[in-house]
C-alpha positions in Angstrom: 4.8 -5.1 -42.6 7.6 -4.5 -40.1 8.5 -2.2 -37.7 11.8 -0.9 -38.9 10.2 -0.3 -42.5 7.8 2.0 -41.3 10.0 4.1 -38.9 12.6 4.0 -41.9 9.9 5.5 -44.2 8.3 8.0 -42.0 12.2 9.2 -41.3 12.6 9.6 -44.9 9.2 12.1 -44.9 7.3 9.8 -46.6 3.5 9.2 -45.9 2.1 6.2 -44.0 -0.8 4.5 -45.0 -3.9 4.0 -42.8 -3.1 -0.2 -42.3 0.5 0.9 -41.7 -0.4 3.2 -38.9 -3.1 0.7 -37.5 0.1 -2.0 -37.8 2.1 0.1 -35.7 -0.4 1.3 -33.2 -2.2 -2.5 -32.8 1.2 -4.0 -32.4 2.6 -1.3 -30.2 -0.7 -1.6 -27.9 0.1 -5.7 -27.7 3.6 -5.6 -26.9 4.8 -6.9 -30.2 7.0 -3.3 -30.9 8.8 -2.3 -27.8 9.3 1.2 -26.2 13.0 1.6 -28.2 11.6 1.1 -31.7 8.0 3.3 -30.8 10.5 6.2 -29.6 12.2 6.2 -32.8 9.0 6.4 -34.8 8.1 8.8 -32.2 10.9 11.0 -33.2 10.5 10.9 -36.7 6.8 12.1 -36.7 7.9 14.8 -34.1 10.8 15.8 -36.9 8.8 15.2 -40.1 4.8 15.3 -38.9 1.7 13.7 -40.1 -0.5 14.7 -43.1 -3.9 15.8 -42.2 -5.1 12.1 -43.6 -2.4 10.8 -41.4 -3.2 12.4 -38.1 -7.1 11.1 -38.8 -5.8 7.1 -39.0 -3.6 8.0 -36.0 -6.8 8.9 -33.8 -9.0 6.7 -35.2 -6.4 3.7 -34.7 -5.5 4.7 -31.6 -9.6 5.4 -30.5 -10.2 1.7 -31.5 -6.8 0.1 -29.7 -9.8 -0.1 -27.0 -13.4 0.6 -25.9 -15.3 3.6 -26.7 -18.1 4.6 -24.5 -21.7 4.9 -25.2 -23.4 7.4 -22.5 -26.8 7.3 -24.6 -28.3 6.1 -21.5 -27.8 9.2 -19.5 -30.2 12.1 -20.6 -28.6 15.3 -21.6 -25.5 16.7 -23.7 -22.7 15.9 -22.7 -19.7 18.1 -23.0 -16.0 18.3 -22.1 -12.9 20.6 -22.0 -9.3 19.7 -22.8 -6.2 21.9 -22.2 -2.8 21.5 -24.4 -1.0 21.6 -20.9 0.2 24.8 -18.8 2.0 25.7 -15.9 -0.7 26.1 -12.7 -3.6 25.1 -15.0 -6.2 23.6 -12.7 -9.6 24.6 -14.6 -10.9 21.1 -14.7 -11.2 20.9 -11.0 -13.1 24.3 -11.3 -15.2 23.8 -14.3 -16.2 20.4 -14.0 -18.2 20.6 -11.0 -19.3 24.1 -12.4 -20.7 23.1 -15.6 -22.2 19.8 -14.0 -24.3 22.1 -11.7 -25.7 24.4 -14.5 -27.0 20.6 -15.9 -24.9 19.8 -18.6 -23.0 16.3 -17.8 -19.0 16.3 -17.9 -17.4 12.8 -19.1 -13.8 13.9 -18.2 -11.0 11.1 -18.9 -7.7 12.7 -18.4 -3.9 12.4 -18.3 -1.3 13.0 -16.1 1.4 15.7 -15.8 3.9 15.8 -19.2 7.0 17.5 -19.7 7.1 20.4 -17.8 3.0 20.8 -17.4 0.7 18.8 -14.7 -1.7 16.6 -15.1 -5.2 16.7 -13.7 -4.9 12.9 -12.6 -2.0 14.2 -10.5 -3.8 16.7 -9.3 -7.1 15.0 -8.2 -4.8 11.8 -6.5 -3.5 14.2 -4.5 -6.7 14.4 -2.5 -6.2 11.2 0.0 -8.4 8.5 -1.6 -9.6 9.6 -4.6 -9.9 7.1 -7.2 -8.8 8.1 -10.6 -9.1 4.6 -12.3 -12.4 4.0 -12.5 -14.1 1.0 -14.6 -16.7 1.8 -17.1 -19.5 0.7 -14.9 -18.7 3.2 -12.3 -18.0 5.7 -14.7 -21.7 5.7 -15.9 -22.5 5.5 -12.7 -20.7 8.7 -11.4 -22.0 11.1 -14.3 -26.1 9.8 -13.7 -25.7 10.2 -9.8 -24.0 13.8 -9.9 -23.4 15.1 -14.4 -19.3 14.7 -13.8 -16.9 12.5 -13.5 -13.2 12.7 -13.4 -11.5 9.9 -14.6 -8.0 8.3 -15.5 -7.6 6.0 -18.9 -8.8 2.5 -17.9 -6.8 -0.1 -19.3 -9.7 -0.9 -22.2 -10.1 3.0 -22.8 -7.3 4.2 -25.8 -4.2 2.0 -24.1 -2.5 2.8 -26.8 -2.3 6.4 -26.2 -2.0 5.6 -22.2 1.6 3.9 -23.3 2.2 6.4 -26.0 1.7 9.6 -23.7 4.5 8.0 -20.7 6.9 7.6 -23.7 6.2 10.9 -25.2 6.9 12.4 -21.6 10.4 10.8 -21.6 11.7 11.0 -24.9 11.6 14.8 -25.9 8.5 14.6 -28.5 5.7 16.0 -26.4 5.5 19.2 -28.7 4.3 17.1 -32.0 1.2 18.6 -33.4 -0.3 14.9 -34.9 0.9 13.2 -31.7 -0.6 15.8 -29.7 -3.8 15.6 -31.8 -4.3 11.7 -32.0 -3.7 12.0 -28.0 -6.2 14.4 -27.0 -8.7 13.4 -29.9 -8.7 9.5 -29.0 -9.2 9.9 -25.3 -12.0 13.0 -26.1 -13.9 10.6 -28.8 -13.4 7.6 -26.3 -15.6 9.5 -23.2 -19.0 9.4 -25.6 -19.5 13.1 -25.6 -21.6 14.9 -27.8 -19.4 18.9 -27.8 -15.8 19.5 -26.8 -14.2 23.0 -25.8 -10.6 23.3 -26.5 -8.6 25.2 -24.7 -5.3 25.5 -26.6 -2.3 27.3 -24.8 0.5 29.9 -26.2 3.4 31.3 -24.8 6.4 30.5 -22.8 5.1 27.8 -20.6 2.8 26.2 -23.2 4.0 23.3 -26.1 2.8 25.8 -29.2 5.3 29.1 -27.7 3.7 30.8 -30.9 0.8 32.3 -31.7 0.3 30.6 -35.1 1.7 27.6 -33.7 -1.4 27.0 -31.4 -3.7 28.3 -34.3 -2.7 25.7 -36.3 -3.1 22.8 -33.5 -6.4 24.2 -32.7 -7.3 24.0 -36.7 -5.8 20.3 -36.4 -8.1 19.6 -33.4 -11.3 20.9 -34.6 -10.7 19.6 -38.0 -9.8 15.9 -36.2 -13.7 16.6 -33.6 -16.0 17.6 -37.0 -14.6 14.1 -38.9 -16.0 12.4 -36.1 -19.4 15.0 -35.9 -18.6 16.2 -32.8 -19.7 19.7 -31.9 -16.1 21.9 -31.3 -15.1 25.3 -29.7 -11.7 26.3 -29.9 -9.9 28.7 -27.8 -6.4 30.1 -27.4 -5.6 31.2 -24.1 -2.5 32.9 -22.5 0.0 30.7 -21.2 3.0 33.0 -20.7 3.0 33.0 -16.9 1.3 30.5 -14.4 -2.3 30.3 -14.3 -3.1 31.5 -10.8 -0.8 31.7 -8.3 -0.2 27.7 -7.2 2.0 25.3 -9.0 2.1 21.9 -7.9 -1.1 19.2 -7.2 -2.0 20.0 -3.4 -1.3 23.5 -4.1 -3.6 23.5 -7.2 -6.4 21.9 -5.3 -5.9 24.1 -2.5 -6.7 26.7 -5.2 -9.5 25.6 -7.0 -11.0 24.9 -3.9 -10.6 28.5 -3.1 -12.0 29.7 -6.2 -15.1 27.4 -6.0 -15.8 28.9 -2.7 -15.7 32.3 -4.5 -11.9 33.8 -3.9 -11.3 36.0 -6.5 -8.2 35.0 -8.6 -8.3 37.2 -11.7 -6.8 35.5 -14.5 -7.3 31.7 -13.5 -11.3 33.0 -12.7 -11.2 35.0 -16.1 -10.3 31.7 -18.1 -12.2 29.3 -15.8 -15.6 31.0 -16.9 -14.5 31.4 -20.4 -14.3 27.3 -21.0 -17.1 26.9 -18.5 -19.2 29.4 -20.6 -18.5 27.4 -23.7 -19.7 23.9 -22.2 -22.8 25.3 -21.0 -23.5 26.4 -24.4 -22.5 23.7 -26.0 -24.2 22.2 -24.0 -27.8 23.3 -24.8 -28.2 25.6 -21.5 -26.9 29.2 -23.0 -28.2 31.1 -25.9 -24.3 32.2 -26.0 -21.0 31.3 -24.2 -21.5 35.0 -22.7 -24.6 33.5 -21.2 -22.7 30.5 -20.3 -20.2 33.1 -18.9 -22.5 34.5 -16.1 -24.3 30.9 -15.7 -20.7 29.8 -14.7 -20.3 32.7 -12.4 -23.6 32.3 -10.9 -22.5 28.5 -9.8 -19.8 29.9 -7.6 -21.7 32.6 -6.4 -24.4 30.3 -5.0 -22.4 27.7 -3.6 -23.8 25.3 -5.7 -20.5 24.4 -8.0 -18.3 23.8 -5.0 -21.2 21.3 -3.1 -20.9 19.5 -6.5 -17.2 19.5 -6.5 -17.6 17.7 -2.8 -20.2 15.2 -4.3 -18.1 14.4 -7.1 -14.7 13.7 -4.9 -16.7 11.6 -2.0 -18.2 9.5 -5.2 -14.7 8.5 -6.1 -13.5 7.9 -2.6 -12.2 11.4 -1.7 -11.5 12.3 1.6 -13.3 15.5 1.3 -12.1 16.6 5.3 -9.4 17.7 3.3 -11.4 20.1 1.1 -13.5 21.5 3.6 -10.5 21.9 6.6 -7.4 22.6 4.2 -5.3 23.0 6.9 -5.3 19.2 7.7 -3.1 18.5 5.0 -0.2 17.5 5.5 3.1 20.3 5.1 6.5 19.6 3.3 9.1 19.4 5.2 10.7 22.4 4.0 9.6 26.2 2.6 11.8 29.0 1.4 10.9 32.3 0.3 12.2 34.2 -3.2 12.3 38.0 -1.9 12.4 40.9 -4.3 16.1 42.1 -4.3 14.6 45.8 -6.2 11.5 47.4 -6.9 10.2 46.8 -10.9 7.5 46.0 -12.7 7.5 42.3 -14.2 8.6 41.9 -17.6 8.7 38.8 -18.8 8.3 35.3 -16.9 9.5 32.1 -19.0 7.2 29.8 -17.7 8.5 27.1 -19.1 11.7 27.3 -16.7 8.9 27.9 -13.9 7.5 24.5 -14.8 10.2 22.5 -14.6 11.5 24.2 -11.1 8.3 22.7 -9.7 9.3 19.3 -11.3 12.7 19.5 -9.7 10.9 20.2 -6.2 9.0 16.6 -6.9 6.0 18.0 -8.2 6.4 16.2 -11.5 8.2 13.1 -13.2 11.9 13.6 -14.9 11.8 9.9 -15.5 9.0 7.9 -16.4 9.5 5.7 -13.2 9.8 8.8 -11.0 7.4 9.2 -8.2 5.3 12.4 -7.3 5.4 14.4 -4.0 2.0 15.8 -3.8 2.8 18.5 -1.1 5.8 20.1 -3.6 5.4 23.3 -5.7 5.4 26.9 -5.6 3.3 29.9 -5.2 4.0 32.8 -7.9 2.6 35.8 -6.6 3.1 38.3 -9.1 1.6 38.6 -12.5 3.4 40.4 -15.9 2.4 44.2 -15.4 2.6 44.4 -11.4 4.6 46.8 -9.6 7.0 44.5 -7.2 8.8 46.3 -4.5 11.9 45.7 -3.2 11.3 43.1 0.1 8.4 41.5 -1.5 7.8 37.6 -1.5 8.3 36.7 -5.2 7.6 32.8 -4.6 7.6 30.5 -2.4 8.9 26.9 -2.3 7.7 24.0 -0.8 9.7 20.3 -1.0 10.6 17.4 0.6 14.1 17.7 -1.1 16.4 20.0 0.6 19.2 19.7 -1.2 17.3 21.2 -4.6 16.0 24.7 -2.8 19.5 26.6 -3.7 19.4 25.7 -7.2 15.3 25.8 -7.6 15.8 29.5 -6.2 18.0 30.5 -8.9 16.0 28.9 -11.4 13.1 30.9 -10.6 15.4 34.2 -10.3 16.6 33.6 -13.7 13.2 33.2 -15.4 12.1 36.4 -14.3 12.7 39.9 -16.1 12.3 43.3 -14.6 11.5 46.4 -15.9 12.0 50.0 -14.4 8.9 51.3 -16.9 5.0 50.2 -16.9 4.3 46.8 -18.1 1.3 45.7 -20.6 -0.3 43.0 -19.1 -0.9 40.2 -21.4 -4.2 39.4 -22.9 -5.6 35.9 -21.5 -8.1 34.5 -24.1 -6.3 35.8 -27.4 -9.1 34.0 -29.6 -12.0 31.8 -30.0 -11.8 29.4 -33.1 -15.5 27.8 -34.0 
């Protein structure tokens, strides 16, 4: 086998055989294909996709480029939650901690920001010290002391899909159903967990923009979880404006801090308890996810979720005088203010555009060398449906880079639609796939 064969034939919409795929994947993971002939077979599964047999030998290849876990030495189900990738989606910081204090044990490995989306590696590095990479020793070690751990790809967990996902960033094929399966299926089957929730995004800022589009990932991803026996709970959630208010890694922790300390943020909240639910049942502690529902609300209510957030963040090396005195941050150099030039109700947001205004602010990667600025980002206040006067803070910018506010502020302008009538709010979870 060669490389060039096998990008040739998958760019003529043939099939790939199970060796081929492990041929490509093996030798991709060793350095034998470089990152110009894996971004043209890349591009050719993005244009032509995978068979369902396909996508299977994809994840299972890329599962085995490394070690997979065994956690059968910690008692108890364990259970984790993925996202497709949003704009201002920080669950995992909530849920985590959440779920780990109703007693079901969280083996999170994660990935970091992609396309226009952030990253919850991003997110938790931006607390000063926190370690993200993690070796497997420590890992076990984490989830028996405190049910949860929060962890980066070590170089002997999936490397293949660790190179794959920095390439996929920077070469337009992020929004590939098989690629987007094997990623989120090796890394999920890797963590030696026994139930996954899914939570699958639609709308403007999301990778599926269509309904049907993220109903058929989610039948990908569940289909890809019960080949491997894994218990699977799929559900499609709104993604059509951010999630919360805070875009950017600080600004997301400073929000999901918030909100474990019981601030009421409606739709983040709404979703939050709607994946936690679904762990907690999964994970042998609810009857139901509604159960799981007020089991999750009943975490933040009695302080014990956000005590577990602190013990999870001092175990990997978290300064957590950060969490519990926000204001020691530090502040970007700069903040401007988007004010309401009429009085409307919001329309529409494309939250795509939204995204990627954060990224030009440094809150994201446009290259794969690029550097983050942890302080960057925005804060959204309004949702689709309210009433926004004339003279009222739309947004608000914080960056390091001047020179980027002008055009950042028009950016955001431009996203947004008005309307002069009422406004339907959108529905968050849209549906739950078993």
């Amino acid at each position: 086998m060669n490389a060039i064969e096998l990008i040739k034939k998958k760019r003529e919409h043939q099939k790939l055989s199970t060796d081929e795929i492990k041929f490509l994947i093996n030798n991709y993971t060793k350095g034998k294909i470089p990152d110009y002939q894996f971004s043209a077979l890349l591009m050719a599964v993005f244009l032509n996709g995978m068979s369902v047999d396909e996508t299977a030998a994809l994840t299972e290849a890329m599962l085995y480029s490394g070690t997979v876990i065994n956690l059968d030495s910690i008692a108890g189900a364990k259970v984790d939650k993925h996202s497709t990738g949003g704009v201002g989606d920080k669950t995992s910081l909530i849920l985590a901690p959440i779920v780990a204090a109703a007693g079901v044990n969280v083996p999170m490995i994660s990935g970091r920001g992609l396309g226009h989306t952030g990253g919850t590696l991003d997110k938790l590095e931006a607390i000063p010290g926190f370690r993200t990479d993690v070796n497997l020793t420590q890992y076990k070690n984490i989830i028996k002391k405190c049910g949860a751990v929060l962890a980066g790809q070590t170089k002997s967990i999936v490397p293949a899909d660790k190179l794959m996902y920095a390439l996929r960033d920077v070469t337009a094929t992020v929004e590939s159903i098989p690629l987007i399966t094997g990623s989120i299926m090796s890394k999920k089957l890797a963590e030696g967990i026994d139930g996954l929730v899914l939570d699958i995004k639609t709308g403007s800022g999301a990778f599926m923009k269509e309904l049907k589009d993220a109903k058929t990932l989610a039948k990908s991803l569940i289909n890809t979880a019960k080949a491997f026996d894994k218990k699977v709970i799929g559900i499609i959630t709104d993604m059509n404006q951010p999630l919360g208010n805070n875009i950017g890694n600080w600004l997301e922790v400073v929000e999901s801090v918030e909100a474990l300390q019981g601030k009421e943020v409606p739709d983040l909240m709404t979703v939050t308890h709607k994946l936690s639910g679904a762990m907690i049942y999964l994970g042998g502690k609810a009857a139901s996810i509604d159960e799981g529902v007020e089991i999750s609300k009943e975490m933040i209510k009695n302080g014990k979720a956000f005590d577990k957030f602190l013990q999870i963040v001092k175990l990997q090396k978290g300064d957590t005088s950060v969490l519990t005195n926000l204001s020691k941050y530090p502040k970007s150099k700069y903040s401007e203010e988007i004010i309401a030039t009429r009085t409307g109700y919001l329309k529409e947001v494309d939250n795509y555009e939204i995204g990627m205004s954060a990224l030009q602010l440094g809150a994201g990667r446009l290259t794969k060398d690029d550097t983050i600025e942890p302080k960057a980002g925005i804060i959204f206040n309004p949702k689709i449906g309210d009433r926004v006067r004339k003279g009222d803070v739309i947004a608000k910018l914080f960056t390091d880079k001047k020179k980027e506010i002008d055009s950042v502020k028009m950016r955001v302008e431009n996203a947004l639609k008005f309307s002069s009538k009422n406004v339907v709010k959108p529905k968050l979870i849209k549906t739950i796939l078993r």
